[in-house]
N, C-alpha and C positions, 0 to 999 in steps of 0.2 A: 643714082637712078634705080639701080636692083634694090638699095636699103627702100627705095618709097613705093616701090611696087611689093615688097613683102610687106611693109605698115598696111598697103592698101590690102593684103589678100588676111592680114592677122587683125582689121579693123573687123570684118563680120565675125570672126571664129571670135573675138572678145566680146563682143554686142552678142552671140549668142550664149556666152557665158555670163556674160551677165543676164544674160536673161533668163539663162537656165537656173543662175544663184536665185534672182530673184524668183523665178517661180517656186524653186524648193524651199528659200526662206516663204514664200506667201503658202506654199504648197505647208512648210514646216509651222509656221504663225496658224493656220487654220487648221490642221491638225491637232498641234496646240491647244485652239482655243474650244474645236468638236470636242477633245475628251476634255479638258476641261470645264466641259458644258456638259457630257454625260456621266465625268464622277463628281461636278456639283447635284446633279440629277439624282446620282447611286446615293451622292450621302443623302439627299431628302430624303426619296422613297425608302433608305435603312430607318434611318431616322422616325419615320412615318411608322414603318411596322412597328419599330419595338418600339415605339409607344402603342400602337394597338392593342400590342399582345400586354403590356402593361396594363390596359386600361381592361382587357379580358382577364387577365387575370386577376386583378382588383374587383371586378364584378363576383369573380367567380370565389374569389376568396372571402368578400360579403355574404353572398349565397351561403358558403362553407360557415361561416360565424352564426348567423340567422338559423340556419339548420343544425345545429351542435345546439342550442338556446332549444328551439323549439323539439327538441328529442328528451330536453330533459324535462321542455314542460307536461308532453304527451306520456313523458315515463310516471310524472310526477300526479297526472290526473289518474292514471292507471293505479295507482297506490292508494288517494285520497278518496276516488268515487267508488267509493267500494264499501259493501254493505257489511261486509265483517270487519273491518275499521272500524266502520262509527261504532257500531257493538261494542267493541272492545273499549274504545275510546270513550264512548260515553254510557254506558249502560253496565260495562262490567269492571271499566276503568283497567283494564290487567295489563300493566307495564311488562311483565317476561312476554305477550304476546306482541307487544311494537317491538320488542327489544330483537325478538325473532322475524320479525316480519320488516323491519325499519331497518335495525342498527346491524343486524348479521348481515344483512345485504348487502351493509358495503363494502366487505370484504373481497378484493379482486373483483369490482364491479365494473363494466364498460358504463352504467346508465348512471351510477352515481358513486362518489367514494364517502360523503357527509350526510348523516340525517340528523334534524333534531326537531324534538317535539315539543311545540309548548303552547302552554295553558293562554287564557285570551289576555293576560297582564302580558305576557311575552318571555313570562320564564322558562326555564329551559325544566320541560320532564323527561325530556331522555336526548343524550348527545351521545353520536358515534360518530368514528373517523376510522376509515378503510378495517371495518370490521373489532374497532376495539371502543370499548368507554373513554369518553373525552373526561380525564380527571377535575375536579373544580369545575367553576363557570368557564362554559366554554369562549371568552373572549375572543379569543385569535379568530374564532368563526362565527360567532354572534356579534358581528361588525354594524355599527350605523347606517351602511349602504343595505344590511339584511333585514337589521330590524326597519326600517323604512319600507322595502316590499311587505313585511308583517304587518303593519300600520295600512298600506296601502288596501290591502285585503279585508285588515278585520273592520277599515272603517267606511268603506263597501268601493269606494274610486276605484279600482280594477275592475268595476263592469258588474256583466253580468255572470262572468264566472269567476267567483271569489278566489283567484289563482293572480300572481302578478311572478313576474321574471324579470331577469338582470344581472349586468356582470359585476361581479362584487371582487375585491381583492380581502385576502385573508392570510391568516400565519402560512398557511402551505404554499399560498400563493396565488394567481387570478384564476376562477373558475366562472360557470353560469350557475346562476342560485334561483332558485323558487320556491314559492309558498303557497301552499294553500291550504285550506278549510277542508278537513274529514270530515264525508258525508257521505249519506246512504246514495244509494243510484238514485231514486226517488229526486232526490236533492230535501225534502222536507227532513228536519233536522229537530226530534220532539224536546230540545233542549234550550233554556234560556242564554242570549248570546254570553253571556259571562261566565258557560259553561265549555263552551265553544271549545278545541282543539284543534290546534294547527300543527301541518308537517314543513318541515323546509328541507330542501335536498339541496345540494352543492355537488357539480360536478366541475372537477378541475380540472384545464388545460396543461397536463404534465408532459416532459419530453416524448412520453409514449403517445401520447392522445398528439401532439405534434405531429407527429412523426407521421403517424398515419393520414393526421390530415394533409397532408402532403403529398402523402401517396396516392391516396382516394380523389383529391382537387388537382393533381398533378402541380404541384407549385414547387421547384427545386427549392431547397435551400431554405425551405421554412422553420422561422424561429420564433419564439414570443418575445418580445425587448421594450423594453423601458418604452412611454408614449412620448413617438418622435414623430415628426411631419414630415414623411418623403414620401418619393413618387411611387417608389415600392412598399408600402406599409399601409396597414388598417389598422384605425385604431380602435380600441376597444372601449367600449364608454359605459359608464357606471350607470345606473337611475338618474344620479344627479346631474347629468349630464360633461362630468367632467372623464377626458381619456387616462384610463388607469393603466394603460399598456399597449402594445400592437403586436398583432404578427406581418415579421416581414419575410420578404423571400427573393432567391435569387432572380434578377430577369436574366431570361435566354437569349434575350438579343438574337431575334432570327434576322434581322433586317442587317448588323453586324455582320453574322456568322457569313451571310449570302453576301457581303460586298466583300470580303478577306479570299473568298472564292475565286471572285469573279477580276477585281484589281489587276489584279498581274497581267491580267488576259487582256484587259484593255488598255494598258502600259504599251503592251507588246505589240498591238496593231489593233487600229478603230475599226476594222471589222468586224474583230472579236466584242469589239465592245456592245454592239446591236446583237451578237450570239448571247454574251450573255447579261444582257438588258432581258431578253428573251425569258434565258434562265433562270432571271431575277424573279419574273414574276410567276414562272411556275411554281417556282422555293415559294412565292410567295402567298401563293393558291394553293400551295399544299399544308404552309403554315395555317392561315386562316381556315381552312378544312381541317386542321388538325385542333385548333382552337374552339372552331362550331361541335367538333367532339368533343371536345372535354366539355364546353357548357350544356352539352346532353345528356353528358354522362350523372352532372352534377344535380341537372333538370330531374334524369330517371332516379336519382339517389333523395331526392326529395319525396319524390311520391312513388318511395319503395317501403314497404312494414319491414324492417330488421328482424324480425322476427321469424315473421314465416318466408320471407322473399317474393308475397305479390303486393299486388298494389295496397295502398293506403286510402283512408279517406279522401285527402289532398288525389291523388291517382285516380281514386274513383270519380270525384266530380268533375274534373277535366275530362276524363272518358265519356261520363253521360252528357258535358255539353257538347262534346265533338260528335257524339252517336245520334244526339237528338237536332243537330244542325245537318249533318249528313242524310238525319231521316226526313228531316222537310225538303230538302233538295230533293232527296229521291223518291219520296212517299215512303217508305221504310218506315215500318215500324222500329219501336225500343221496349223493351223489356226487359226490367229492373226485377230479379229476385234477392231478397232480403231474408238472409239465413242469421239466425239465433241457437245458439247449438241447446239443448236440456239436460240442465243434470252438468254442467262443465264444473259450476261453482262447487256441488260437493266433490268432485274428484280433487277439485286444485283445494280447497278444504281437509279434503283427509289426507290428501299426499305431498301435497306442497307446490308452489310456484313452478318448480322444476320440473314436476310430472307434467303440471300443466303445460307448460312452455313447450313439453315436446306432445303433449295430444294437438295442441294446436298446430302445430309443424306436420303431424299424422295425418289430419284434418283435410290441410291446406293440399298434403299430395294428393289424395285423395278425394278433393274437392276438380284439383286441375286434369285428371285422369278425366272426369265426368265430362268436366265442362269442353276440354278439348281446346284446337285451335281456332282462331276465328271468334273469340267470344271473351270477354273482359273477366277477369276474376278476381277478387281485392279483397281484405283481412279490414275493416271499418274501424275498430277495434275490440278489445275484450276478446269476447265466446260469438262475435256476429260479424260474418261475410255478407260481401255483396258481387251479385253476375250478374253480366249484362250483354242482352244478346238484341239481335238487330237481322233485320229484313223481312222479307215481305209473309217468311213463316216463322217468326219470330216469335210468335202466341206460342204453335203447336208443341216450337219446338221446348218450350220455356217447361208446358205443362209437364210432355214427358222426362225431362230432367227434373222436374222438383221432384216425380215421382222416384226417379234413380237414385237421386238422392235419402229421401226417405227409406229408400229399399239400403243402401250402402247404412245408413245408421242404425239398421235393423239388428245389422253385426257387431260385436264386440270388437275394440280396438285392441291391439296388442301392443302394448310399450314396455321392453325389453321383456322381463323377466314379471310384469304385472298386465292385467288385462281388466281393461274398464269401460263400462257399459255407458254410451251416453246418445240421445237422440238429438231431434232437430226440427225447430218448427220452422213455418216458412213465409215471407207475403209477395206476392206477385203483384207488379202493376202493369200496365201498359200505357206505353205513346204512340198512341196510334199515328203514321204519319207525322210524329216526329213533334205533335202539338202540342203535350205537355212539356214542360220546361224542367231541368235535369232535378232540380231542388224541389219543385214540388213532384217529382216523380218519388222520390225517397223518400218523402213523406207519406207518399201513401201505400209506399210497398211497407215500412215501418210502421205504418197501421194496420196494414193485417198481418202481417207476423204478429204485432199482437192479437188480433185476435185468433190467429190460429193456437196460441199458448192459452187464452183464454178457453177454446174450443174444444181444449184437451190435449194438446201436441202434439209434436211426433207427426204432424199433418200440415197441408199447404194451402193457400186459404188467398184469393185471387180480390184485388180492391172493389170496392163496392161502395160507392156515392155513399151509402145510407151509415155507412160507418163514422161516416164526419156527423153526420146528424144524431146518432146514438154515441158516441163521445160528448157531443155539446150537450145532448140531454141528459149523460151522466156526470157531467163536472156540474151542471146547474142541480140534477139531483143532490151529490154533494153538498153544495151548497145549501141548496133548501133543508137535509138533513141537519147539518152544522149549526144554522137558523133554529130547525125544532129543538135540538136539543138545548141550546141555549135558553130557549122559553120555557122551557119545561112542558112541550107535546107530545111526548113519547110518553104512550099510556104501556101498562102493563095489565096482561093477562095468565089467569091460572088455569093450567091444565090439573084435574083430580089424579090422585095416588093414593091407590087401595090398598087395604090389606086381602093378600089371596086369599086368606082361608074365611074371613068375615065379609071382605067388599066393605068394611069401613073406609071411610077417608081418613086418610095417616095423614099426606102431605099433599101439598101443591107444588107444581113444577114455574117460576116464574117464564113469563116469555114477554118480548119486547113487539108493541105494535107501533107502527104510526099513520096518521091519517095524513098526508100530506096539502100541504092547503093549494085550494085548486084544482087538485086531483084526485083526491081519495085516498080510500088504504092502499099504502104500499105492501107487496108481500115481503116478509123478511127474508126469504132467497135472494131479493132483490137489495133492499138496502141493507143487508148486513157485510156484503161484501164489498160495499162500495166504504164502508164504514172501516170495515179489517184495512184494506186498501189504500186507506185514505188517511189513516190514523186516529180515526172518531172512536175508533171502537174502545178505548178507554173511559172517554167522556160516555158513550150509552151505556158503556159493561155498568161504569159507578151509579150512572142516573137510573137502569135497571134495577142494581141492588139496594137503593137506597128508598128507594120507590115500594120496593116489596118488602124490605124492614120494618119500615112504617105499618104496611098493611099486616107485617105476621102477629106486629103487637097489639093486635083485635082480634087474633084470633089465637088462643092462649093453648088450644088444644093439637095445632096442626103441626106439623113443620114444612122447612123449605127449602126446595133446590133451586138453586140457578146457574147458570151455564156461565163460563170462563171460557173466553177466545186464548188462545196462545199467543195473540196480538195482547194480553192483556198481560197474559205471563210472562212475559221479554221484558214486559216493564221495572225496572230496580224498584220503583217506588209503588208496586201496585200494595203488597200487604200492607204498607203504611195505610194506603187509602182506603181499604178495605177495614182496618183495624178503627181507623176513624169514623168509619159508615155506621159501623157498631157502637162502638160508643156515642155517637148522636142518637142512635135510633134506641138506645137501651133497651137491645134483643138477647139473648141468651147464645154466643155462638156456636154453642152446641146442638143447637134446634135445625140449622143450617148445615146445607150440603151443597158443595161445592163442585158439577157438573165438567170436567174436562176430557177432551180428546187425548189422544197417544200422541197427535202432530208432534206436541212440543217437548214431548220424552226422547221422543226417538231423536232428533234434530240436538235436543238437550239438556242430555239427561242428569249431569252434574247440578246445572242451576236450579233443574226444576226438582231435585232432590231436595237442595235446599230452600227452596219457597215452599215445596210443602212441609216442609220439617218447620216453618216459621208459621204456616195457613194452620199447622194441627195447634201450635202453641196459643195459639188465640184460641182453638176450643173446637174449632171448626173438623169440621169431614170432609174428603175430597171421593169422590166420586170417579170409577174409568168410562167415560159415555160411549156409547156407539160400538159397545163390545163385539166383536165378530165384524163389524164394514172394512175393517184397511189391514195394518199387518199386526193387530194384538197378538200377542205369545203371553206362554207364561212365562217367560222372563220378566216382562211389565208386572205383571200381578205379583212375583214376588218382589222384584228389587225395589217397588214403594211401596206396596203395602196398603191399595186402596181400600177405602172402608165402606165402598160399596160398587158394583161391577152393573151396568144398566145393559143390558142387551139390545142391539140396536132390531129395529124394526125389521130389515129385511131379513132375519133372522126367523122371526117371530112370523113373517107372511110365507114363507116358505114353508111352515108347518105341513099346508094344505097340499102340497105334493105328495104326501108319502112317509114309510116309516125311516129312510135315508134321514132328511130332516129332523126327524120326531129322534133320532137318534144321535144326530148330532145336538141338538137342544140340551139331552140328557148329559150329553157329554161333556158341552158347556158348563151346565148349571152344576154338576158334579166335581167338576174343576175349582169351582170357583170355594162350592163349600168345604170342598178337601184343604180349601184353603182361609176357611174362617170368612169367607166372604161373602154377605148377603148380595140376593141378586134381584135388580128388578126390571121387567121384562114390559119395554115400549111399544108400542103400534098396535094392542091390541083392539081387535076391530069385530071379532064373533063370540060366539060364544064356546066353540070346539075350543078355538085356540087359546083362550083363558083356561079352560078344561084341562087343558094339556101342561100349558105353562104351570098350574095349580100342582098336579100331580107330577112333575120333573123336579119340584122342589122351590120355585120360586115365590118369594114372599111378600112381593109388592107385584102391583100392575097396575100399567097406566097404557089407557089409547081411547078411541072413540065408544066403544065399548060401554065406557064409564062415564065420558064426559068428554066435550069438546074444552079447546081452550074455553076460559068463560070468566066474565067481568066480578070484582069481589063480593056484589049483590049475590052474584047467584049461584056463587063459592057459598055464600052464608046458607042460603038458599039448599043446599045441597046438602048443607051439614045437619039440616030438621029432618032426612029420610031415612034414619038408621031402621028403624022395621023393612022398608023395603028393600033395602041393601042384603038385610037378613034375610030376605024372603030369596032375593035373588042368587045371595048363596048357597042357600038350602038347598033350593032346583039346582044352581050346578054341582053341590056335591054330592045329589045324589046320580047327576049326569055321569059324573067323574066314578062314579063306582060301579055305575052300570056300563061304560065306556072305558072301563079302565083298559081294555086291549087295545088303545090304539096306541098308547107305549109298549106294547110287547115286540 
């Protein structure tokens, strides 16, 4: 009885252990199956991230590849579009200056370590590798994958900019390679294409250049390896589309790193596992925010100038479309100035890449003082910035900064131990309310920066409608010129050259007219510039000279000058063409005088020593024009040796001031025959000032005085009045003798 009364009191106490078993088994099996449900949960969302950060970092490593490519092609147009390249390249052919300018570059270069140059078969004229002569045909780097971007360029498939890129492998190993076509800024190239020259550059992806992109992309563990397909790796693809290599890189595994953390924790008790599920996503919001940084960082490294450290073209035109979408929202205006530095190209001319590299660095500080905060500032490239400012005084504010500016380039720069003087023209546009659109805003602020360079410089010069319409009528001018010369509608006119002490006719001055069809006479202020500018001016210098050839050999008694652009003297092949004018026209080239400015001495004086030492051997005289307008010295006068000195006109009108004038005249003229040099003396237009010119010593005179320009009829015409010429010099010498005080 006691045994069944203690079964009965140990029946509950076991019913509730077992019930308590089972609830801690149910309680243990759901506990269980909770973290087994939140670390299949942990392993997704790890899982999840580091693929994210995978797949951001494979963007961003793309990005990194694309921009290493496109630095070396911006490096590469910065080389090729450049006006003393083609010079050298095609005009004076001078391998020591690519060799200096090309192949010394690549020495310790970030922008490139290989250059080579070659002719338009695709041979190599000059190969360097990290600062030395590549010996023999450079094979190991004139690869099929390079010569193919060369083909793609010379045989126009690259577009519209004769430039193509691409990763090529070579003996050193995988680099980015490019090609392009030297040519003037212009892009007009006065050369037949089988004259053509091409640059290729190669920058290679070395441990160093790794290394740092790694640092700068934030990518651990990056390497360049063999082309493999993983989830960590880009690969690198040649033109032909085949992958010549990859760079790969460590993954960080943050999705990892955050479950190794958190594990233990929720081993330990499933409430901790919801603390850090928590934790989880913060790590993970802090990942992805550390991620949206670096593809910022990589965004701002894009449309950053390495150079100066502001923005870039790329930088600038995202700025103007955000400023001019902001301005229509708000009505805010935008305003784009468009700076062109003057006078940059001779500084980096006389001193080299490196002076320049840091005037432009000088510049940029100096530009961002100005412009201040609040207000976009960007390197375009070359010697031309772009600012850009916004709101509703946005005009005013524009005006008196360009002014600041011009005031700032008033001053001399100082860069270290050298100091160099350089200006700055400038074009303003406006978006008003935000309505012009960012591209056509640069266009017309880079239209009047040109023409404030046109205007005279050094000056800032605001867009104006009518600039697009005098453009279109100067390119169709152009054109139309192009056209006459071709026909042969370019007439020539003679201006008379007297002798001072007779008033005979010595010589004729040639001068180029045209009547434009349609229009009329053009002034030659007007299309000879368009001509220099354009490149015609070879074609009318020859159709001028060839033109007046013809007509000297009718007149047996005269001689003749004609004027020579500098645009004609840059030419390799002008004395040939000149030497052939002559021998068609079978003139005497010593009847002939040869009409030139100091431009092209002083700019360059080497060559033009030796075209004249080639113009004298024909027979010919060259002439210094426009004596006393710009910066003649007597340095010009001796170191070539002119055989005849023209005094320019404002010279000659300035008489009528005073004996100051009349005394420099003398000083001139004195000059010139101290130095065996006839002088003759332009513009004149009275008869004082013939008076005057007479008695300082000068031996020719030409101006209105004597004769306008005038057609060969009445050239002939002129030549039947030697009594009156006589008569007319009679009265002035005895003017000049009764007047002789107004030289004292």
């Amino acid at each position: 009885m006691r045994l069944h009364l203690f079964d009965r009191r140990l029946r509950p106490l076991a019913t509730r252990r077992v019930v308590i078993a089972a609830l801690l088994v149910v309680f243990a099996t759901m506990a269980m199956m909770v973290a087994s449900i939140v670390l299949a949960a942990l392993d997704r969302v790890a899982s999840y991230a580091n693929h994210l950060d995978e797949e951001r970092s494979r963007q961003t490593l793309v990005g990194a590849i694309q921009t290493f490519e496109h630095q070396l092609g911006a490096t590469l147009t910065d080389y090729t579009v450049w006006d003393d390249a083609a010079t050298n390249a095609y005009v004076h052919k001078d391998m020591a200056w690519m060799v200096s300018n090309f192949g010394d570059m690549t020495f310790d270069s970030d922008l490139f370590d290989v250059a080579i140059v070659l002719d338009d078969a695709g041979r190599p004229m000059m190969a360097y590798s990290d600062g030395q002569p590549i010996e023999g045909y450079p094979k190991g780097y004139l690869t099929p994958s390079l010569i193919g971007l060369f083909e793609k360029v010379r045989s126009g498939e690259s577009g519209r900019e004769p430039q193509a890129l691409g990763f090529i492998r070579t003996q050193k190993g995988i680099g980015s390679a490019g090609v392009s076509l030297i040519r003037p800024k212009s892009g007009d190239i006065d050369q037949p294409p089988e004259n053509y020259v091409y640059l290729a550059f190669i920058r290679h992806l070395t441990p160093l250049t790794v290394e740092r992109l790694s640092e700068a992309y934030v990518l651990p563990g990056l390497s360049l390896v063999p082309p493999v397909s993983h989830d960590t790796s880009v690969a690198i693809v040649a033109p032909s589309g085949d992958a010549i290599a990859a760079l790969a890189w460590t993954p960080r595994a943050p999705g990892d790193q955050s479950r190794q953390q958190v594990a233990p924790l929720i081993k330990a008790a499933l409430i901790i596992v919801t603390i850090y599920a928590v934790l989880l996503v913060v790590i993970g919001n802090a990942e992805m925010r550390r991620v949206r940084a670096d593809e910022a960082n990589a965004i701002k490294l894009a449309q950053t100038d390495r150079l100066s450290g502001l923005l870039n073209r790329v930088g600038l035109t995202q700025l103007l479309e955000d400023r001019v979408r902001r301005g229509r929202e708000m009505n805010d205006d935008v305003v784009l100035l468009y700076l062109d530095l003057d006078g940059f190209k001779e500084v980096n001319d006389a001193y080299g890449h490196a002076t320049g590299d840091r005037l432009i660095r000088a510049v940029a500080a100096g530009l961002a003082v100005l412009v201040g905060d609040g207000s976009g500032l960007a390197r375009i490239g070359g010697d031309e910035f772009g600012i850009v400012l916004s709101g509703k005084d946005a005009q005013e504010r524009a005006l008196a900064l360009a002014s600041s500016i011009i005031a700032f380039f008033d001053e001399p720069v100082l860069l270290g131990e050298r100091t160099v003087v350089v200006g700055c023209s400038i074009g303003i546009c406006v978006s008003e309310g935000g309505l012009v659109e960012g591209g056509e805003l640069t266009r017309r602020a880079d239209m009047a920066m040109y023409s404030s360079k046109d205007g005279g410089r050094g000056r800032w010069t605001v867009y104006d409608p009518r600039m697009d319409e005098e453009r279109e009528s100067r390119n169709q001018m152009e054109i139309d010129l192009r056209a006459a010369i071709g026909r042969g509608e370019i007439d020539v006119v003679y201006q008379p050259v007297v002798d001072a002490k007779t008033f005979q006719l010595v010589s004729v001055e040639a001068l180029a007219r045209w009547t434009r069809q349609g229009y009329g006479p053009v002034s030659p202020d007007v299309f000879i510039p368009i001509a220099e500018s354009s490149g015609l001016i070879d074609q009318l210098g020859l159709c001028v000279l060839r033109r007046a050839l013809r007509q000297l050999a009718e007149w047996p008694d005269l001689k003749l000058s004609v004027n020579v652009s500098p645009g004609q003297f840059r030419d390799p092949s002008f004395v040939d063409h000149v030497a052939a004018t002559f021998a068609e026209a079978q003139v005497e080239p010593a009847r002939v005088v040869l009409e030139m400015t100091e431009t092209y001495f002083i700019q360059s004086p080497d060559r033009a020593r030796l075209a004249m030492e080639r113009l004298r051997n024909l027979g010919l005289r060259i002439a210094l024009d426009d004596f006393g307008a710009g910066f003649s010295s007597v340095g010009y006068l001796r170191q070539f040796g002119f055989d005849r000195m023209k005094i320019d006109r404002s010279l000659v009108q300035s008489l009528d001031r005073g004996h100051r004038a009349v005394e420099m005249l003398q000083a001139t003229v004195a000059l010139a025959r101290s130095l065996g040099i006839p002088v003759t003396a332009e513009g004149v237009e009275t008869e004082q000032q013939a008076v005057i010119l007479r008695i300082a010593g000068c031996d020719q005179l030409q101006g209105y005085l004597f004769g306008r320009p005038q057609s060969p009829e009445e050239i002939a015409a002129f030549m039947l009045r030697p009594m009156e010429l006589r008569a007319k010099a009679a009265e002035l010498a005895f003017a000049a003798s009764r007047d002789g005080g107004l030289l004292v």
